[in-house]
C-alpha positions in Angstrom: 11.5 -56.6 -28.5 9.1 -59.0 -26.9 8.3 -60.8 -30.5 12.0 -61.5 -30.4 13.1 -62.6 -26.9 13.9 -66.6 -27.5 17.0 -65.3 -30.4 19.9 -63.6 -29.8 22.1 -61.0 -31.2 23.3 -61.6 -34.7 26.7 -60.4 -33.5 26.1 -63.4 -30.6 25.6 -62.5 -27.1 23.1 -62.6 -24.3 19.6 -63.6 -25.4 17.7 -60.9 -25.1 15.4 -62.2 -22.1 18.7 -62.7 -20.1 18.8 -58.7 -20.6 15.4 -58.2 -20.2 15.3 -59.9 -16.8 18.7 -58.5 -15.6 17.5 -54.9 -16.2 15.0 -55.9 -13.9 17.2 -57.5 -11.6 19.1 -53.9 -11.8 15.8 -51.9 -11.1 15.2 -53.9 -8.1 18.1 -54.0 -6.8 18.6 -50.1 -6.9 15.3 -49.6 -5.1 16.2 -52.2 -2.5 19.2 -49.9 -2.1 17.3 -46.8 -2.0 14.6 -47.8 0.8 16.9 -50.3 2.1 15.0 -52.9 1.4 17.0 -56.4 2.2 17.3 -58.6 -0.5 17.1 -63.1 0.1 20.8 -62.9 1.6 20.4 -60.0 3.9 17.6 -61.5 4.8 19.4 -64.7 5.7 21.8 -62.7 7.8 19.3 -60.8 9.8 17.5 -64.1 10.5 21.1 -65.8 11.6 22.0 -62.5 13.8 18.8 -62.7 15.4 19.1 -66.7 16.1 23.2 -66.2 17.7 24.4 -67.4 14.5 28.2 -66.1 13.6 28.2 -62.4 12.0 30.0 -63.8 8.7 30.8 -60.5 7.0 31.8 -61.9 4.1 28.3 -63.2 3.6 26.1 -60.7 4.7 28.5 -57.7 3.6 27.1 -54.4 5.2 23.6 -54.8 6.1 23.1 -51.4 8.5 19.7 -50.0 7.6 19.0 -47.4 5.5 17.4 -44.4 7.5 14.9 -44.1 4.4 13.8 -48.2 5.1 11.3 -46.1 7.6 9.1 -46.5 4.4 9.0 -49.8 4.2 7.1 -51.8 6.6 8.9 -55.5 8.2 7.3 -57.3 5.2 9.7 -55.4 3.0 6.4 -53.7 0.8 6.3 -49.8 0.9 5.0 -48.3 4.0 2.6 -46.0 2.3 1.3 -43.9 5.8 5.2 -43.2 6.8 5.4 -42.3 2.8 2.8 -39.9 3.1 3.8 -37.9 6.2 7.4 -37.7 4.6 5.6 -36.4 1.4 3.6 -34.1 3.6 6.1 -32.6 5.1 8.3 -32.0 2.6 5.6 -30.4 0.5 4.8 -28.1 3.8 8.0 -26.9 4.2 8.7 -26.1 0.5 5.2 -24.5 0.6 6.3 -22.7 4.3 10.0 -21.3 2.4 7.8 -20.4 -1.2 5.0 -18.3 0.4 7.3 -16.7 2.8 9.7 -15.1 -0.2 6.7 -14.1 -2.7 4.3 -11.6 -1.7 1.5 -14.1 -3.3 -1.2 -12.2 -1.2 -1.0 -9.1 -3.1 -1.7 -11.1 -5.8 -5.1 -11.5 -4.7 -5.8 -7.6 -2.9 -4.6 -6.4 -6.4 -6.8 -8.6 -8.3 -9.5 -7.5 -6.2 -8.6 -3.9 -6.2 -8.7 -3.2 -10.2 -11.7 -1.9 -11.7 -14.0 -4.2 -13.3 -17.4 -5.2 -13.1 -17.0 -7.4 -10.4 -15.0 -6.2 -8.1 -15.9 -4.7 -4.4 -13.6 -1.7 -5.4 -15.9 -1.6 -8.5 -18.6 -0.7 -6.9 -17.4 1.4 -3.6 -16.2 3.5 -7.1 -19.2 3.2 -8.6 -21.8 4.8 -5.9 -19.7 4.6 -2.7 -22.6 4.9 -0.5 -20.4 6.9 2.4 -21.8 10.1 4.0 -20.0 12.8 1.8 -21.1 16.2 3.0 -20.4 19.7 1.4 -20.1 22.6 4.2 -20.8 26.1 3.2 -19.4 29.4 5.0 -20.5 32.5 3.6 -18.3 35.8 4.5 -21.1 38.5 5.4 -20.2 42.3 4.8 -21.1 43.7 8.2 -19.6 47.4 6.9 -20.4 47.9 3.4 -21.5 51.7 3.7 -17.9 52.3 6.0 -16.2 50.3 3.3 -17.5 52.2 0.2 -17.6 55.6 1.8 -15.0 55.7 5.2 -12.5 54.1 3.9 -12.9 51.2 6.3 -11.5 47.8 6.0 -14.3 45.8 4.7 -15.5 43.6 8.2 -16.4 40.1 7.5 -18.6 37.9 9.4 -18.4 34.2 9.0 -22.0 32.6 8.7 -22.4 28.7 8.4 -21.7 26.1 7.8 -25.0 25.2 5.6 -24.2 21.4 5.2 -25.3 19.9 2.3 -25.2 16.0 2.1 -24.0 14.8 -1.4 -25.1 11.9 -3.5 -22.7 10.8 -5.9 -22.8 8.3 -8.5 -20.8 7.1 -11.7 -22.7 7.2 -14.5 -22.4 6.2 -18.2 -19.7 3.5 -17.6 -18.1 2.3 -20.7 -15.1 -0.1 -20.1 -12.2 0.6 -23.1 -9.7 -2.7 -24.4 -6.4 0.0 -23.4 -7.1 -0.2 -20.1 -9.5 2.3 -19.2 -12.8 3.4 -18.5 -15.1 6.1 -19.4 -17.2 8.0 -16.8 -19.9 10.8 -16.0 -20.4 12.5 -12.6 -23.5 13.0 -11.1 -24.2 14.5 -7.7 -27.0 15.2 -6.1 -26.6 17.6 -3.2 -29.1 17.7 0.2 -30.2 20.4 2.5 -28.9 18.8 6.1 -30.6 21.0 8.8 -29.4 18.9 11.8 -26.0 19.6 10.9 -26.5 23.4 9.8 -25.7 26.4 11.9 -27.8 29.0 11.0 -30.9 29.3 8.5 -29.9 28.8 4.6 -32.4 31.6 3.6 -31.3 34.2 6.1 -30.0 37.5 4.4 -26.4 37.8 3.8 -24.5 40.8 2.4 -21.8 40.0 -0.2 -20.5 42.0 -3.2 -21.9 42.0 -6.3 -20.0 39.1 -8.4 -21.3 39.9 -11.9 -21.2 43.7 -11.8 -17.3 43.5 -10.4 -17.0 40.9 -12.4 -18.3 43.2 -15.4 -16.1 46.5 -14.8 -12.8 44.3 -14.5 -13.5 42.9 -18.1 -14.5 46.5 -19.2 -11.2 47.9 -19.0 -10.4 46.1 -22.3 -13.4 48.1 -23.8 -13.3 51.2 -25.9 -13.9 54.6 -23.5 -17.8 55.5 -25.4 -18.4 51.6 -24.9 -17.4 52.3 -20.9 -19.8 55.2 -20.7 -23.0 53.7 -22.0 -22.5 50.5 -20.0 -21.7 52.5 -16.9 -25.3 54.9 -18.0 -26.8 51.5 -18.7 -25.8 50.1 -15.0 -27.3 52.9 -13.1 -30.4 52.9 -15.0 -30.5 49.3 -13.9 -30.0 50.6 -10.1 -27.5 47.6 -9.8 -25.1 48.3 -6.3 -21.9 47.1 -6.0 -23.1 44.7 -2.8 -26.0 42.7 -2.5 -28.6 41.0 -0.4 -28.6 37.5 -0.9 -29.1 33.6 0.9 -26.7 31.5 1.2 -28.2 29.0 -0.2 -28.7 31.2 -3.6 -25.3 32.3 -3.6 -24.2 28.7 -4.0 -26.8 27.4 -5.6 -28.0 30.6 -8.1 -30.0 33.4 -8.4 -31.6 35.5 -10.9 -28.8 38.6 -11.9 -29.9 41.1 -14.9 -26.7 41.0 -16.1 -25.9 37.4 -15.8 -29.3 37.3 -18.1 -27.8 39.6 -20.4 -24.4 37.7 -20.7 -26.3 34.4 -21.3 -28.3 36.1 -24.6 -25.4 38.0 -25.9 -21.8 36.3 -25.2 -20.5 33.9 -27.7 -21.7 30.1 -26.7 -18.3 29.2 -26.0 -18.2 31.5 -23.1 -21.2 31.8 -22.3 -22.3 31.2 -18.6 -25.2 29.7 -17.2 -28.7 31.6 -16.4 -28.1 32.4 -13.0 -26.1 33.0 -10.7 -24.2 30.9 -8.3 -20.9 30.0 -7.2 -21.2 26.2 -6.6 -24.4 26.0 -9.4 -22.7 23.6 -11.8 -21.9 20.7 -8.6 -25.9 19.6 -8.9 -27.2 17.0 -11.6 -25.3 15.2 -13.7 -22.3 16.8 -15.2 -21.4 17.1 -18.9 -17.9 16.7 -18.7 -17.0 12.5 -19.8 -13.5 11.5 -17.8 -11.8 8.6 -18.4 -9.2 6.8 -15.9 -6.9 3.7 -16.0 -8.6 1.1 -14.1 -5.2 -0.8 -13.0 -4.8 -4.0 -15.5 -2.1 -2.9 -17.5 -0.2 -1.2 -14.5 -0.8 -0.4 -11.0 1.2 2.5 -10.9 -1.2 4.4 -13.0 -4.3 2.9 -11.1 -7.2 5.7 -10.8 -5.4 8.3 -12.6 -6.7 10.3 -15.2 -5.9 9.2 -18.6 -8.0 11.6 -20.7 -11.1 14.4 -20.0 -13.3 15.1 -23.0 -11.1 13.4 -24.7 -8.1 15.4 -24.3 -5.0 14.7 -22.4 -4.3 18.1 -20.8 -6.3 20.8 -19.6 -7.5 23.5 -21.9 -7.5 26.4 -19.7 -4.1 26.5 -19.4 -1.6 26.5 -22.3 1.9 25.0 -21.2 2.8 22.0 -18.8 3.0 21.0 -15.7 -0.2 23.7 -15.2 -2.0 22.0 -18.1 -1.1 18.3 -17.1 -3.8 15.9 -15.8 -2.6 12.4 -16.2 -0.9 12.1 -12.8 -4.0 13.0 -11.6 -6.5 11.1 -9.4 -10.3 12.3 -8.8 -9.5 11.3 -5.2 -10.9 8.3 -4.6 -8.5 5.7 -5.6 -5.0 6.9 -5.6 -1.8 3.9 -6.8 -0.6 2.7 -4.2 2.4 3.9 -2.6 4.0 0.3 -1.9 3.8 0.0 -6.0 5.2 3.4 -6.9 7.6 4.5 -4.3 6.6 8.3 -4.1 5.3 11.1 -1.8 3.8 12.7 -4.4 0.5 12.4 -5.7 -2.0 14.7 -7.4 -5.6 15.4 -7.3 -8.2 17.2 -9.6 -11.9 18.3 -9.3 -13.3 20.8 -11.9 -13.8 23.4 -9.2 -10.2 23.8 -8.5 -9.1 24.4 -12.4 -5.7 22.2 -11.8 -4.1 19.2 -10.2 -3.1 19.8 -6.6 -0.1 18.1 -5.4 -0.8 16.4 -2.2 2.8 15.9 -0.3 3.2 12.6 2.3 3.9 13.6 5.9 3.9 11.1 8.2 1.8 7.9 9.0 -1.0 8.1 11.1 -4.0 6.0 11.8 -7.9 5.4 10.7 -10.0 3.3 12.9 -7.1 0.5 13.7 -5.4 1.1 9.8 -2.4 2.1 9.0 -2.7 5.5 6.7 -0.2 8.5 5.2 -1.5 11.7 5.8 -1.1 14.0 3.3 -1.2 17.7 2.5 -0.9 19.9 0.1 2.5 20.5 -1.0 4.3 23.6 -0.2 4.7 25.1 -3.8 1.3 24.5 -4.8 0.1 27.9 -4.3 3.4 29.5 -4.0 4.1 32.7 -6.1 5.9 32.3 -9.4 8.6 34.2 -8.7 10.0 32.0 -6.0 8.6 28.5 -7.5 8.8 29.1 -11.4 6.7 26.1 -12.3 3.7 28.4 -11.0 4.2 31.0 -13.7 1.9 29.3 -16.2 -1.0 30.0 -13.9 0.3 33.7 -14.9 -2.8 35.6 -16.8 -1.5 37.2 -19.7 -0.7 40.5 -19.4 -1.0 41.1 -15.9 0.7 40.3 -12.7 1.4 36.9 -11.5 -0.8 36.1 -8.1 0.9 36.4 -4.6 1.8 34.0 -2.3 -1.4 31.7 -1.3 -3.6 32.3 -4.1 -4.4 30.4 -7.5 -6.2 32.0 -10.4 -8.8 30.2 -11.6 -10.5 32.9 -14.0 -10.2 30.5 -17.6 -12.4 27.7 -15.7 -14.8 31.0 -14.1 -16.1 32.1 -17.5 -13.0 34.8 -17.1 -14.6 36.3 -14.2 -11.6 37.0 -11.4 -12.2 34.7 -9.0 -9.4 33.3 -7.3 -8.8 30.1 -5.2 -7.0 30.3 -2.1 -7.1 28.5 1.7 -9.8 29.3 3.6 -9.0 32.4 5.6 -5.7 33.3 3.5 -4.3 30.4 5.4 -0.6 30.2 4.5 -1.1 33.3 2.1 0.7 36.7 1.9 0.4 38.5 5.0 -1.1 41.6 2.7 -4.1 40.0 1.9 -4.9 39.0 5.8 -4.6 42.5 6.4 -6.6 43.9 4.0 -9.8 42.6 5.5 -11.1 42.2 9.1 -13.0 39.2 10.7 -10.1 36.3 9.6 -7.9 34.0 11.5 -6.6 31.1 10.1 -6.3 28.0 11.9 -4.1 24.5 10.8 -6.6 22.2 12.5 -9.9 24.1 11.1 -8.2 25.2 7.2 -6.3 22.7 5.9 -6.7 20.5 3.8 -6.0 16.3 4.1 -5.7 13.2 3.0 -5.5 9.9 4.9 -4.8 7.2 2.6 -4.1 3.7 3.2 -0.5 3.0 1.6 -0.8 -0.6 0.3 -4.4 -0.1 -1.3 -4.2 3.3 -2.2 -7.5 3.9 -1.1 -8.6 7.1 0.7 -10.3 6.6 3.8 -10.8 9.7 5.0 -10.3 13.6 3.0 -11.0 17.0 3.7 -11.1 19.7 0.4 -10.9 23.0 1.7 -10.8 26.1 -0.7 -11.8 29.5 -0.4 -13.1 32.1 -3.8 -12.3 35.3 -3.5 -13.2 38.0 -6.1 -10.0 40.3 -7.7 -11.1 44.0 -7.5 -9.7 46.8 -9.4 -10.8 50.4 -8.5 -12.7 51.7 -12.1 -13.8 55.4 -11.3 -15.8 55.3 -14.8 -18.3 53.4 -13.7 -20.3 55.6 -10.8 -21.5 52.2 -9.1 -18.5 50.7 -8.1 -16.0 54.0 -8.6 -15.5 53.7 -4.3 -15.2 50.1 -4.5 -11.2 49.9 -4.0 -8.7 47.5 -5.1 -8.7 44.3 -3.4 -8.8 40.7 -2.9 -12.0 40.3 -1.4 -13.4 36.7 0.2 -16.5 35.9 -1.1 -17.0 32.2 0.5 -15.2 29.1 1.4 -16.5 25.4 1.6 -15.7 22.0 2.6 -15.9 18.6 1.3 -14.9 15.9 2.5 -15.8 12.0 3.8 -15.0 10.9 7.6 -15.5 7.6 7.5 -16.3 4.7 4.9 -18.7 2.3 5.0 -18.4 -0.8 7.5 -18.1 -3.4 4.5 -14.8 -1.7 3.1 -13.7 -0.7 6.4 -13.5 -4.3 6.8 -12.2 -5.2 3.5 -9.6 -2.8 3.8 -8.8 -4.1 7.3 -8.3 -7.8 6.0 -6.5 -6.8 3.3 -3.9 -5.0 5.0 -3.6 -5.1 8.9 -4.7 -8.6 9.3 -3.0 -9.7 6.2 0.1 -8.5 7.3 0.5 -10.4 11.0 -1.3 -13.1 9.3 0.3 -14.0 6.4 4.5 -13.5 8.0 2.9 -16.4 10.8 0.8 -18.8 7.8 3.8 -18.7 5.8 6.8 -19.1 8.9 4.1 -21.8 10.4 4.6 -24.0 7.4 8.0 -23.4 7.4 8.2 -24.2 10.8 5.8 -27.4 10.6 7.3 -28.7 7.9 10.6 -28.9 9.3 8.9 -30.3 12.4 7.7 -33.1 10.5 10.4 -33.8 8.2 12.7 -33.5 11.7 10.9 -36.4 13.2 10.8 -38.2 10.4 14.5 -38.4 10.3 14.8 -38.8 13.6 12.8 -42.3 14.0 14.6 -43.1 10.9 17.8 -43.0 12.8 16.3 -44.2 15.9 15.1 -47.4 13.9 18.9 -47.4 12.4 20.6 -47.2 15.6 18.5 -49.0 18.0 17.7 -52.2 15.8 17.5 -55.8 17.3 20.6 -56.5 14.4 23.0 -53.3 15.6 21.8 -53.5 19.8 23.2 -56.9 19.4 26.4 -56.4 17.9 26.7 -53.9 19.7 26.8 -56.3 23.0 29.1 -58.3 21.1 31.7 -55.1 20.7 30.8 -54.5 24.3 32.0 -58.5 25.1 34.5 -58.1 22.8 36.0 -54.5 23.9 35.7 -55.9 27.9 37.5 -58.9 27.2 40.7 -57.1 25.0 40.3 -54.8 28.0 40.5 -57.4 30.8 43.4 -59.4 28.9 45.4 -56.2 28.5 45.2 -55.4 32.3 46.3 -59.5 32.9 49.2 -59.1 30.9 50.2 -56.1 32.6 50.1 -57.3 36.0 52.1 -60.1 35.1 54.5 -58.0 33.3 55.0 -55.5 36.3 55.5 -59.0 38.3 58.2 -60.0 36.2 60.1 -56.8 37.5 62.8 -56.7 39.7 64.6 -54.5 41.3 68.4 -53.7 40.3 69.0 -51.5 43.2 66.9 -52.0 46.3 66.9 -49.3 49.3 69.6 -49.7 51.7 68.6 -51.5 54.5 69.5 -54.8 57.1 70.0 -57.6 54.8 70.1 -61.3 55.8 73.2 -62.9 55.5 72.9 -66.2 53.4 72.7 -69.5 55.4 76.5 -70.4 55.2 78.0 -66.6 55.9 78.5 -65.9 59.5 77.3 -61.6 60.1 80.0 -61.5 62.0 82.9 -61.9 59.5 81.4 -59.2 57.0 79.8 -56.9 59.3 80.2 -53.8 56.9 77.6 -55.9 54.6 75.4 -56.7 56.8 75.2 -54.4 59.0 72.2 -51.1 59.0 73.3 -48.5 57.2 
């Protein structure tokens, strides 16, 4: 265009640096109208205004100033400083409105909450380093003799707790590209004398697991089978109670026919050397989980995805018993401010299923806001009043009552069942069957205090009681007085108090400081913004309305208004002086100069 700006259209026309130059004439002219920026004849008029010189409107037209000429400075050039704080707080209020309708800080908790290699929820997951302790109560036979042979109720002494300090770690950590990772346990569990009541390898008196445990699986067997095992037991001189420790009934002892069942069952089901109820929780476990770690979805953050590789648990045939993908291990749970629900689910290889843990009410943790949670209701209810339950059901036989939860497929088929400690919130049959219980709310069950935004557990309580199933079997002499019932064998505790002071705090900033913080950060923008843009405006209306140009024609409409004013008011005092009156009030009038009174006295007279 340039090469050609000396010619003109071939059609004829403007040349085109006549166009060139009044496009720029255009462009400057609609900025000077923009930030009222006065062009040569404005400024002609505000320089004659200011020296008295006639307001000739037909010259100056409209010259009022723009309220956005606060950006340019008396030289007419842009005012970059006013610029700046307009800029400024227009960009704070947007900012202010923006922050304060997105919830841009969960951005960043959630960012920091999934499970990767470099988060801090990482690696409080990872080896949490938090004072997790196992307590141990042990239900000594005070009786057996009167139990066996009177007919008594069996009389049951609690002992403990033996607290054991655990040590647990993540181990084998394999990150998958579906959104999951791949785990081992391994605990480590500690002798803690301090907190102890009572010595760990004092004598307790408890019933004889693997023999009952032996004549309730014998009633499958032929009756020649029965009689040589039951010739074979008393050989043996096993009793149906025994003389243990606590500390070996947890951890394991040496059983002849736990020995036996370890050379001669089928590897599948075969159980471990000794015996002992809580044996398998030390070391490093075998079994590989794997868990979402939160990147795909947070609503499946910390749940189990898979557990040896299988999605569903095979002790139990049939959902929901069998289900273990709305499960959590209990450390990480998704949080309820992303899901919307009351109900969440935990599992641990010691209780054989996923509990449901029910919400109750919101409490508080060392200043944070927390749910409690319990276990639900129907968790251990019987199956004929909660149907769901029936698939806990052993086939065969009777469903379990109110309060109690087989567990025999993960028990190597022995009958142990898992119930509240002290029958809490169990059928009143089984508190009666046995002497030395009382439960108690505070003392048996168990909790959950998790903080809802995080999803983060910052204080739990696992309480469980195993009890043994026992069914009267007169063909075997040793336990032929043993009668049938549901006898407590032990109960134990585990659980964490508090967390450690680095994600106490994180916790704490992420959620109560974060929420009084972030409602005044995002309003204070807001709130500054408009404060700025406010003033702004208002000295750009102060410099409209109070500028030498307008305060002096201003006086002149003053003048002008006082004199129209003044002039009016003359011209109605002399028009009211140009009255007169047509019919004045009755009184003496003067007779003219040439009438006597006298002739018309009727006219002149007062009336």
């Amino acid at each position: 265009m340039l090469a050609y700006q000396s010619h003109q259209h071939k059609g004829g026309g403007r040349p085109l640096s006549v166009v060139g130059l009044h496009l720029k004439q255009c462009k400057r002219v609609a900025k000077n109208r923009l930030f009222g920026v006065q062009g040569a004849a404005e400024r002609e008029c505000r320089r004659r205004d200011a020296g008295d010189y006639a307001d000739d409107k037909r010259l100056c037209g409209n010259t009022d100033t723009l309220p956005v000429q606060m950006l340019i400075s008396e030289k007419g050039h842009l005012n970059h400083g006013r610029l700046a704080v307009f800029l400024l707080g227009l960009f704070t209020l947007i900012c202010g409105i923006v922050l304060s309708s997105i919830p841009w800080v969960d951005y960043f908790i959630y960012k920091n909450l999934r499970l990767r290699n470099d988060t801090i929820s990482f690696h409080y997951w990872q080896k949490p380093g938090v004072t997790r302790l196992t307590k141990i109560y042990i239900f000594n036979v005070t009786n057996p003799d009167g139990f066996l042979n009177n007919g008594e109720k069996p009389r049951l002494n609690e002992i403990g707790p033996f607290v054991y300090r655990e040590n647990m770690e993540k181990v084998n950590i394999v990150f998958h590209e579906n959104g999951t990772l791949s785990f081992q346990h391994k605990k480590i569990l500690h002798f803690v004398p301090e907190l102890s009541v009572g010595n760990p390898h004092q004598t307790v008196v408890v019933p004889n697991i693997p023999l009952l445990t032996l004549s309730y699986l014998s009633t499958s067997l032929p009756k020649l089978m029965r009689l040589g095992l039951s010739l074979a037991i008393r050989t043996m001189g096993i009793k149906a109670f025994v003389e243990v420790t606590p500390e070996q009934l947890a951890f394991g002892y040496d059983d002849p026919l736990v020995m036996l069942a370890n050379k001669f069952f089928p590897k599948h089901r075969r159980p471990m050397r000794l015996m002992g109820l809580l044996l398998g929780r030390n070391g490093t476990l075998s079994d590989v989980y794997n868990i979402f770690t939160g990147h795909t979805n947070m609503t499946d953050f910390g749940l189990y995805d898979r557990l040896n590789g299988r999605s569903e648990l095979p002790q139990w045939k049939q959902a929901p018993c069998n289900t273990i993908r709305h499960a959590s291990e209990g450390s990480f749970f998704p949080p309820k401010s992303v899901t919307k629900s009351d109900l969440l689910y935990v599992y641990d290889k010691d209780l054989c299923r996923a509990i449901p843990l029910r919400y109750r009410r919101d409490t508080a943790k060392d200043g944070i806001l927390t749910g409690l949670y319990t276990p639900d209701d129907e968790a251990f209810a019987a199956a004929a009043d909660y149907p769901d339950n029936k698939c806990f059901c052993p086939e065969g036989e009777a469903c379990a009552p109110e309060g109690l939860q087989n567990i025999s497929p993960c028990q190597y088929q022995a009958p142990v069942y898992l119930s509240y400690p002290h029958f809490y919130k169990a059928d009143p049959k089984l508190l009666a069957a046995v002497e030395g219980l009382e439960p108690v709310k505070e003392l048996h069950e168990t909790y959950f205090k998790i903080q809802p935004k995080l999803g983060v557990t910052l204080e739990a309580s696992v309480k469980v009681q195993l009890n043994l199933k026992v069914e009267k079997q007169s063909f075997i002499n040793a336990v032929a007085k043993f009668r049938s019932i549901m006898f407590p064998i032990i109960w134990a505790e585990e659980g964490v108090k508090e967390v450690t002071p680095e994600i106490h705090r994180w916790v704490y900033l992420a959620t109560t400081f974060s929420d009084i913080a972030v409602p005044i950060f995002s309003y204070g923008m807001a709130l500054i913004g408009f404060f700025v843009l406010a003033c702004s405006c208002a000295r750009a209306y102060r410099k409209v309305i109070f500028s030498k140009a307008n305060i002096e024609r201003g006086k002149e409409k003053f003048r002008r208004g006082s004199e129209f004013i003044i002039h009016n008011q003359h011209r109605l005092m002399i028009v009211r002086e140009s009255y007169s009156l047509l019919d004045p009030p009755p009184q003496a009038r003067p007779p003219p100069p040439n009438v006597d009174p006298s002739a018309v006295p009727c006219l002149y007279a007062p009336q």
